[in-house]
C-alpha positions as CSV (number, residue, x, y, z in Angstrom):
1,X,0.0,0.0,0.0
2,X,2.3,2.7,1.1
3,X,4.8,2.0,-2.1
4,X,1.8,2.2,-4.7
5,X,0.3,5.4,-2.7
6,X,4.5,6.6,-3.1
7,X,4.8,5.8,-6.9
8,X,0.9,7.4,-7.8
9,X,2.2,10.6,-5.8
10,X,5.5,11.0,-7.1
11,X,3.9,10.8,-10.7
12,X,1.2,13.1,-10.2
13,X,3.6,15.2,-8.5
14,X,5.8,15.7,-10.9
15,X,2.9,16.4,-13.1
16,X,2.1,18.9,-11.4
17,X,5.2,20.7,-11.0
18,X,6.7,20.2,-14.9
19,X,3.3,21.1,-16.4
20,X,1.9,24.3,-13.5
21,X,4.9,24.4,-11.2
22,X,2.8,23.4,-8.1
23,X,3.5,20.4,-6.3
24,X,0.7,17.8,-5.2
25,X,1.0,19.1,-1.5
26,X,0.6,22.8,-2.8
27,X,-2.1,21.6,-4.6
28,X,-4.1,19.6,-1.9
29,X,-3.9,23.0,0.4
30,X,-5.7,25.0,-2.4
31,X,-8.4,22.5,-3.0
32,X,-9.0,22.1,0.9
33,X,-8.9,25.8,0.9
34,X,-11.1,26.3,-2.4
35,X,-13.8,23.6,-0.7
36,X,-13.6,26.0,3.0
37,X,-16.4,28.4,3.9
38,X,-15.0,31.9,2.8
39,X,-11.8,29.8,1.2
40,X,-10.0,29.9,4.5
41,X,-9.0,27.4,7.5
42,X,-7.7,27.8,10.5
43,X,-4.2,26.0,10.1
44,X,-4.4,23.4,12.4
45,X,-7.3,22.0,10.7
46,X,-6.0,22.3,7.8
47,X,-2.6,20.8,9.0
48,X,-4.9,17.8,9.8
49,X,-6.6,17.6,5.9
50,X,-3.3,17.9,4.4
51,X,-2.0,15.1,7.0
52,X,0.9,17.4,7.3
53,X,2.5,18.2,10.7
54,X,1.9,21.8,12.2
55,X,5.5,22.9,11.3
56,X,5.6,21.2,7.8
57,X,2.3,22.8,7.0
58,X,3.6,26.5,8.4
59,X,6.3,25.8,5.4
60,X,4.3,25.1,3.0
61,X,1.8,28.2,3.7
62,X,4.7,30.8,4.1
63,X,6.0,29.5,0.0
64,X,2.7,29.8,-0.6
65,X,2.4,33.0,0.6
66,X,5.3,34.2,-1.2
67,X,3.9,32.7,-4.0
68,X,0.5,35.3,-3.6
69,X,-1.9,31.9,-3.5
70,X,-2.8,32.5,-0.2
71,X,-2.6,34.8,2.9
72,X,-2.0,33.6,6.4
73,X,-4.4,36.1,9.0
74,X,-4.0,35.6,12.4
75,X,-7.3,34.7,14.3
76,X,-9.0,37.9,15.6
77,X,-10.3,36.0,18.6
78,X,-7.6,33.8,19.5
79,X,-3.8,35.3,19.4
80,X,-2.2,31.7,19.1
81,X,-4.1,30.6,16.5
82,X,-4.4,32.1,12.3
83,X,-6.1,31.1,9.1
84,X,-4.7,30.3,5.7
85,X,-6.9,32.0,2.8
86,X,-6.8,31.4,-0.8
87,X,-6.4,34.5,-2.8
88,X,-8.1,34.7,-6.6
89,X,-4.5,34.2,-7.6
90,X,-4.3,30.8,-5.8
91,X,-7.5,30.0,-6.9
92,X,-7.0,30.1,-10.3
93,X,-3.4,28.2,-10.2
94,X,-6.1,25.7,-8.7
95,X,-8.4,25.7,-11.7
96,X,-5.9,25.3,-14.5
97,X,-4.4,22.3,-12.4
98,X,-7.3,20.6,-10.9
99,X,-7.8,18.9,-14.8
100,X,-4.3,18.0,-14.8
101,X,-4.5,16.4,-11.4
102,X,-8.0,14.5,-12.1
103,X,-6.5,12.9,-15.4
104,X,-3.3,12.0,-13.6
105,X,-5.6,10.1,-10.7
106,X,-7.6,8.7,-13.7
107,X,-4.5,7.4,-15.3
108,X,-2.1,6.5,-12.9
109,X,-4.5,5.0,-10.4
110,X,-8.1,4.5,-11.3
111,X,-7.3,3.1,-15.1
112,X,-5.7,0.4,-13.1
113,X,-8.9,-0.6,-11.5
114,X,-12.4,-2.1,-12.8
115,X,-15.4,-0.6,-11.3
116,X,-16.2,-3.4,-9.3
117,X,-12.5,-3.3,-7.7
118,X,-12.7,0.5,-7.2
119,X,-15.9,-0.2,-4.9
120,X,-14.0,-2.9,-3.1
121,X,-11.3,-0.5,-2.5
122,X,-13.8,1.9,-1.0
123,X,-15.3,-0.6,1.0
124,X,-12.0,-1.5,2.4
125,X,-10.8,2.0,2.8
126,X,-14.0,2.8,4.7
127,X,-13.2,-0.5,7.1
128,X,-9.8,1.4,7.6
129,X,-10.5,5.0,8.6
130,X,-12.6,6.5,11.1
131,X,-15.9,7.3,10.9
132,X,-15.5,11.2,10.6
133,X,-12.8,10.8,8.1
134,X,-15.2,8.9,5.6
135,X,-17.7,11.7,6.7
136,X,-15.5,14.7,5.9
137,X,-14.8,12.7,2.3
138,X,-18.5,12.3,1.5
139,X,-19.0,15.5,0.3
140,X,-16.3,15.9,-2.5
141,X,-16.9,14.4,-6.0
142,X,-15.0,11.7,-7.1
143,X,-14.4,14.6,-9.9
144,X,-12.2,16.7,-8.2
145,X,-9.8,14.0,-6.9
């Protein structure tokens, strides 16, 4: 499991990069963000979506604040804690990409799979995680992978 989830995210990775020069992490950040109330997240929670640690995810916001895809704001009623938000300029990095990343899934993942063996695989996964995880999941289309 974990050296077919490393190969499938290395390849779409690099596709990401060569063909929009955002990597799969950036990318997962701006669709959380894109699918958030407003477009923003406090960061822990979004440290948790991204199953990035607190620190790792602090990195990847600051690039992606130098890159102008989003803004870190601190919370206004809690000094400790502050909120990632997508700017228009994230967003649409997100929009030309999200194509290139569903074909990738479609290609180097699900092509690999019948229908019948993609539902066993859910049924599986669903066995695996917890029951909020699968409850956080049910809302997002199987389109926007």
């Amino acid at each position: 499991m974990l050296r077919a989830h490393a190969a499938a995210t290395k390849q779409l990775d690099a596709e990401l990069l060569d063909v929009h020069a955002i990597s799969l992490s950036s990318y997962e950040v701006l669709l959380h963000l894109d699918g958030a109330d407003d477009g923003q997240m406090r960061m822990c929670d979004l440290a948790e979506l991204a199953v990035l640690s607190r620190s790792g995810l602090t990195r990847l916001v600051d690039r992606l604040a130098r890159e102008g895809l989003l803004v870190r704001q601190s919370c206004p009623s809690d000094a400790r804690g502050s909120f990632a938000r997508l700017t228009p300029v994230g967003r649409e990095r997100l929009i030309e990409a999200r194509p290139t990343h569903i074909e990738g899934v479609r290609r180097v993942f699900l092509s690999h799979l019948s229908a019948d063996e993609q539902q066993a695989l859910a049924e599986c996964w669903a066995k695996l995680l917890p029951a909020s995880e699968i409850e956080a999941d049910a809302g997002c289309p199987a389109s926007t992978a």
